[in-house]
N, C-alpha and C positions, 0 to 999 in steps of 0.2 A: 374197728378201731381197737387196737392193743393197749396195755394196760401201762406202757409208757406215753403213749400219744393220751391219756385220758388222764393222768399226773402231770402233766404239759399244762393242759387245759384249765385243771383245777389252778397252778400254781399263776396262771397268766389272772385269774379273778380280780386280784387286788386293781389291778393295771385296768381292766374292764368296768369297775364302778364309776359311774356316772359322776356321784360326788369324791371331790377331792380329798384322799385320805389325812388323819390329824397330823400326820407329818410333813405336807406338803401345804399345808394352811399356814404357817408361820406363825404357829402355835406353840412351839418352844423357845421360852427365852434363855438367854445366857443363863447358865449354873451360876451361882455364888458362893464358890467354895468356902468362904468364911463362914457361913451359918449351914455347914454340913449338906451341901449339895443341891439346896433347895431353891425351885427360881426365886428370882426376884419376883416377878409377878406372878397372879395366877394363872396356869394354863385355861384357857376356855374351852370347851366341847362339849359340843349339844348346848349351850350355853349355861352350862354348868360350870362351877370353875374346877380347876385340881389344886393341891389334893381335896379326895372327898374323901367321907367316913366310909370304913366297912364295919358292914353288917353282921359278919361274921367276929371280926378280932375285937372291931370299938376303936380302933385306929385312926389316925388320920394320915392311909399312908392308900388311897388308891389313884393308881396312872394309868393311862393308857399306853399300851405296848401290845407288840406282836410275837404272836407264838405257834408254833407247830401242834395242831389237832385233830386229835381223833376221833371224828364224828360217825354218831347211828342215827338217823332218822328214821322213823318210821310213816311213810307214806302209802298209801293206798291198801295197807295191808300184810305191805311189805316192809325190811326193815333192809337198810340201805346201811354198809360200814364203808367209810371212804377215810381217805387223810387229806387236812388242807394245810399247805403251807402259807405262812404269811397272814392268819388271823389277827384283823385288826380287833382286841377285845381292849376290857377294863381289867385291870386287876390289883391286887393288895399287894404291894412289897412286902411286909410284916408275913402274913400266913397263906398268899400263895393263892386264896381266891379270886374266881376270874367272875365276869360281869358281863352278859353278853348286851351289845346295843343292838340299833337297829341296820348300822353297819357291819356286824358280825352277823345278824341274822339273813342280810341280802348276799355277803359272802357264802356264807351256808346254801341257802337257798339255789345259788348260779350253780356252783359244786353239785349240787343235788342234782339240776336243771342238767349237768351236762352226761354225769350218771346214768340218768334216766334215757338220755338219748338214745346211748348205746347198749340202756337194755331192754328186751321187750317184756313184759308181763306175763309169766306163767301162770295158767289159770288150773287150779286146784279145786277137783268136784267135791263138793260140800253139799252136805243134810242140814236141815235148818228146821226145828219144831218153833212155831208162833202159841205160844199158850193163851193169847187175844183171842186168835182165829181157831183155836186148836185144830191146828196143819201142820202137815212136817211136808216139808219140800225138801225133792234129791234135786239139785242139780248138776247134771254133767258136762255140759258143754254150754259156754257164754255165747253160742253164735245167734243170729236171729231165731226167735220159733216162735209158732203158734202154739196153744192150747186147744183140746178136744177134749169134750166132756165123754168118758165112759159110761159112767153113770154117777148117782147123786156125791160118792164120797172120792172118787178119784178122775184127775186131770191129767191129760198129759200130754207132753213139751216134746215137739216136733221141729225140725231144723225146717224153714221155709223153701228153701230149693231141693234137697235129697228125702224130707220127709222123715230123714230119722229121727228114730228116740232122744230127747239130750237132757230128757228130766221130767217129772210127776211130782203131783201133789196129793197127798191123801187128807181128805177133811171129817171132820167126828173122830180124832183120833185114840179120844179118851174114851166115847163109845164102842170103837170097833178093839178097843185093848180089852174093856171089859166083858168084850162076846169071847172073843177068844179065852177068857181065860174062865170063863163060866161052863165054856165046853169040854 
């Protein structure tokens, strides 16, 4: 999938949520221009009403509205940059802060959801010392393995069908530092 067919996808999100977005609720009532643009009644969402206060300014100036964003997630270790058009969030007229709900959180999340599809997960070999266990594990390859004791202070990580190498564990790592460095 190209990286237009994958901004397709992102931008269809809104249209995909389950619940029906706050402008489709008939949750906007007439403006009343007389008293500077403000509904007559309160808007309700989440059943909150609008305006609500921000946290930021002290205002009593936040609405919900849609906007163009540029999201990083970081999942699994990975960090994900995407753009989502049509972000249903909360934000401040006054200073421009935004409010994420739990409607911008599920739009995020689809976005992420369809990201993810089209990529697979590179796996990057990492050393890991445990100062609990004092261990340090190499490993090199995520695919199934066994372990085989060599002897008391090292393990190590065999793929189950080829029997290769794909990682070790050395234990007493703070003893065998201090032989070596006695010698």
């Amino acid at each position: 999938m190209n990286n237009e067919e994958v901004r397709k996808k992102i931008s269809d999100i809104p249209r995909l949520i389950k619940a029906r977005p706050w402008w489709k609720q008939g949750l906007l009532d007439e403006y009343d221009k007389s008293t500077c643009n403000t509904p007559r009644k309160p808007i309700i969402h989440n059943k909150r009403p609008f305006p609500r206060p921000c946290y930021e300014c002290g205002k009593l100036d936040v609405w919900p509205t849609t906007i163009d964003y540029k999201a990083e997630v970081k999942h699994g270790g990975q960090l994900y940059k995407f753009d989502i058009t049509g972000l249903q969030v909360i934000q401040c007229r006054s200073c421009n802060e935004i409010y994420f709900d739990a409607v911008a959180d599920e739009q995020i999340s689809q976005a992420l959801e369809v990201i993810m599809e089209d990529s697979t997960p590179v796996f990057k070999p990492f050393v890991y010392y445990d100062p609990d266990g004092d261990c340090l594990e190499v490993v090199l390859s995520m695919d199934n393995f066994y372990g085989e004791y060599v002897n008391k202070n090292l393990v190590t990580y065999h793929k189950h069908v080829t029997d290769e190498l794909v990682g070790l564990m050395i234990d007493n790592v703070s003893q065998l530092c201090k032989k070596i460095t006695e010698e």
